[in-house]
C-alpha positions, 0 to 999 in steps of 0.5 A: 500500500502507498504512503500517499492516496493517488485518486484517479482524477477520472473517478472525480465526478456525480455517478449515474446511479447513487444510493449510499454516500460515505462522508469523510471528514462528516462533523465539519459544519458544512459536511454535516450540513451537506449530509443531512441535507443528501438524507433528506433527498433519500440518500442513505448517509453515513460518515467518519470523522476522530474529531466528535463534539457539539453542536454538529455530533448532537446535529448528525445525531438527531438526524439519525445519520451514523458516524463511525469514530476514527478513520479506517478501511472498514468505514468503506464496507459496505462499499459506497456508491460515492464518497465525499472527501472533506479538506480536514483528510489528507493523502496520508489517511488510511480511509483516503487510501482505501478508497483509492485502491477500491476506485470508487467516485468521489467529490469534494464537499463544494463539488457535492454541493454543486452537484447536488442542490446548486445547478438549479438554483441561484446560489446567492454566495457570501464571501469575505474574511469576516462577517461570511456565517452572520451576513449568510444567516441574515439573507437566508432568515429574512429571505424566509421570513419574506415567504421566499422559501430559500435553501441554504448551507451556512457555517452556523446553526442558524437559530431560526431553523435550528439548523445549518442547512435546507434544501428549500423550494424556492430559486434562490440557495444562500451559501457561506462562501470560504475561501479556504481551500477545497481538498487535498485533490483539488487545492483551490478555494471552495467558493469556486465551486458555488455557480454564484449568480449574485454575492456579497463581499464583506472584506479581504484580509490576509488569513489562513496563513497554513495555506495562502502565502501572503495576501496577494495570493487571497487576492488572486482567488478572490478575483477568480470568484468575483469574475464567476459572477455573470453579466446578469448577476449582482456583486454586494461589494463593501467598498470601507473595504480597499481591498474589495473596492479594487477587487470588484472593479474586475467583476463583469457584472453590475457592482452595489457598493455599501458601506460607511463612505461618501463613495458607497451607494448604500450607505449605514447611518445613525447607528445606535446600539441600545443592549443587544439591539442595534438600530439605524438608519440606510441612505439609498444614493444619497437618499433615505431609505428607511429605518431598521433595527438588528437584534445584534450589537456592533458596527460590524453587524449593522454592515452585514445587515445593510449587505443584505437589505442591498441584495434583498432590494435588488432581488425585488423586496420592499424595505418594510419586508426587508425590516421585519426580517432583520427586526426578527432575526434570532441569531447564529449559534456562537456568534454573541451567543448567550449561553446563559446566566448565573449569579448575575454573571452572563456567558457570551459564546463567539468565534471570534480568532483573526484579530480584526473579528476580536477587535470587532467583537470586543467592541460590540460587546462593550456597547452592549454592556456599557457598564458591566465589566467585560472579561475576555477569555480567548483561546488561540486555535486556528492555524493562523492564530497559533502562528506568530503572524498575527501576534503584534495585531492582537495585542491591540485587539482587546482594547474595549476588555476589562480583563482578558484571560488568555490560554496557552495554545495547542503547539503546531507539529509542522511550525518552528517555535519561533514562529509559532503564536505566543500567549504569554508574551500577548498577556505581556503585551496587554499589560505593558499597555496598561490592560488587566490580563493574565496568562493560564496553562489549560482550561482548568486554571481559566476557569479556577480563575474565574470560579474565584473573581467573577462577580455579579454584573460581569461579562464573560466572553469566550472567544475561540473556534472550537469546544474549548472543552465545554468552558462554558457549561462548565462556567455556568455550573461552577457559578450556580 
């Protein structure tokens, strides 16, 4: 057997006849979401992965598809008549092996998608460094609310389905658009694959420092994706953003800039965040075009709902239909989550990890709470933020945090030491500039700390992408 699978490009393709599809890498959001959508179309799923936890085991879980633990040969008996090959699997997996030596068709994850459930449809892609699962939830709850019976694949449980997936009846099909890359097969951006018809462009950032260079090679991919767009689609373009502003003057197809700035035909005014409600007001080409209010605080949000009244409007939807959707939007799970309160101490859940989206989050959270204390706990888990590339940026993150608590993060196999992130020269950094902070080993010392100083009235906000081994229920049980 080789060391590396060697798939045969030939077998890359949708089979005539499909019946059961194995779904390696299956508790990825979007694979999860994928799979449960295929069941739901009268597939019979099933999946691997080694990296099990909530929400999406409790998601596949419900859905009643059967997750094998850990990767092997056997995982391929019965023998599939298609395997979808997530981008956590690499050549070296013993299941990838397998499945080149039994020579059965296999796609990617945005392949299947496109295969699947986007040829017919007009896929509405969200993409951009920041904001891609909140502005994706948006378009897909108000599309909703406004009858339109969209489907949608988001990397988020959206609160208004419960859900991070559903095929839909209607024309339109709302897809988080990544940028990272497809699969070990096929190393280019997912959002290549999405057929867009119309998108949003909310940023561009260098990020994903395993697999883009520099933030020219970002540019390059984004550019590609901006040009799939045809003549007769739309491009929602943040044009605050300098880097989407160059970037859409390669679309072929009509360009609506939004934004903050004179140049911007959809411009966000007068914001007022008020807890966790934020209103404001939208100027069309300079005039108003109504008042509207977002059940999240934040700037960075308030931008993401004008992204979506801007596409919304050129789809055809009155402003009021538009503004019951937003007014009703009931979230994305761990985005500003609350994920409860004890002894008056309440627990936020975000993503947050690129210093930009710390910075943004941090910021919303202190209007929201203007006179409670904030204590941030941030956990360094990406690939990028485990490297040293960012570290400078997040010493300047936390500004609006009261007292942020930082854990030591899991060492990088492949990265040198001194290239690698540093959380107790970040902890270093912050208090050289005046800010309480404090460095912990592991989990357990976090939450010590927080068991003996949290007091009632506090914020606790835990900023990490993964489970941060279940931190947050564990915090609330200690504080009860």
């Amino acid at each position: 057997m080789s060391d590396a699978a060697r798939l045969d490009p030939a077998l890359n393709r949708l089979p005539a006849e499909v019946e059961h599809i194995h779904v390696m890498g299956i508790c990825g959001t979007g694979m999860a979401a994928l799979a449960a959508m295929l069941q739901e179309q009268g597939f019979r799923v099933t999946g691997s992965d080694s990296n099990v936890y909530p929400p999406m085991s409790d998601f596949l879980a419900e859905a009643g598809i059967r997750v094998m633990d850990g990767y092997g040969a056997a995982n391929l008996e019965p023998r599939p008549d298609l395997v979808i090959v997530g981008n956590v699997i690499r050549a070296v997996n013993p299941e990838a092996l397998r499945l080149a030596e039994l020579e059965i068709p296999y796609l990617s994850m945005p392949q299947a998608l496109a295969s699947f459930f986007l040829h017919r449809r007009r896929p509405l892609v969200v993409a951009g460094t920041h904001g891609k699962t909140t502005t994706s939830s948006l378009l897909a709850t108000v599309l909703h609310r406004a009858g339109a019976a969209p489907g949608f694949m988001i990397g988020g449980i959206v609160e208004a389905f419960g859900r991070n997936s559903l095929v839909g009846s209607g024309p339109w099909f709302v897809v988080e658009g990544d940028e990272y890359d497809t699969a070990f097969f096929n190393k280019v951006s997912k959002f290549l694959h999405y057929q867009p018809h119309c998108a949003i462009l909310t940023s561009i950032e260098f990020d994903h420092a395993d697999i883009f260079t520099d933030l020219d090679m970002i540019r390059d991919s984004f550019a590609r994706f901006v040009r799939l767009i045809p003549e007769d689609g739309a491009l929602v373009a943040c044009l605050d953003d300098p880097v989407v502003a160059d970037i859409s003057g390669q679309a072929a197809c009509p360009v609506i800039s939004y934004g903050t700035g004179d140049q911007c035909r959809w411009q966000l005014r007068d914001l007022e965040v008020r807890g966790l409600n934020s209103r404001f007001t939208v100027h069309r080409a300079g005039h108003l075009f109504g008042r509207f209010t977002l059940p999240m605080p934040g700037l960075h949000n308030g931008l993401n709902a004008l992204a979506v009244i801007a596409l919304m409007d050129h789809l055809g939807f009155a402003a009021d239909t538009i503004g019951v959707g937003l007014a009703s939007f009931e979230g994305v799970r761990r985005r500003q989550q609350v994920r409860g309160v004890a002894a008056g101490v309440t627990v936020i859940d975000d993503f947050a990890h690129h210093p930009t989206a710390v910075r943004e989050t941090v910021r919303a959270l202190r209007l929201a709470w203007p006179g409670r204390r904030l204590i941030v706990v941030f956990e360094p888990r990406t690939n990028s933020s485990r490297r040293a590339i960012f570290q400078d940026q997040y010493a300047h993150a936390f500004a609006d945090a009261d007292l942020v608590l930082v854990r030591e993060h899991v060492p990088l196999d492949n990265v040198p030491a001194d290239e690698q992130f540093s959380s107790s020269r970040l902890v270093h950094d912050l208090q050289a500039q005046g800010q309480q902070a404090h460095y912990f080993p592991d989990t357990d010392a976090i939450l010590d700390h927080l068991g003996l100083h949290c007091r009632q009235g506090d914020v606790v906000a835990i900023l990490s992408n993964g489970g941060f081994d279940n931190i947050h229920q564990r915090l609330l049980s200690r504080l009860q």
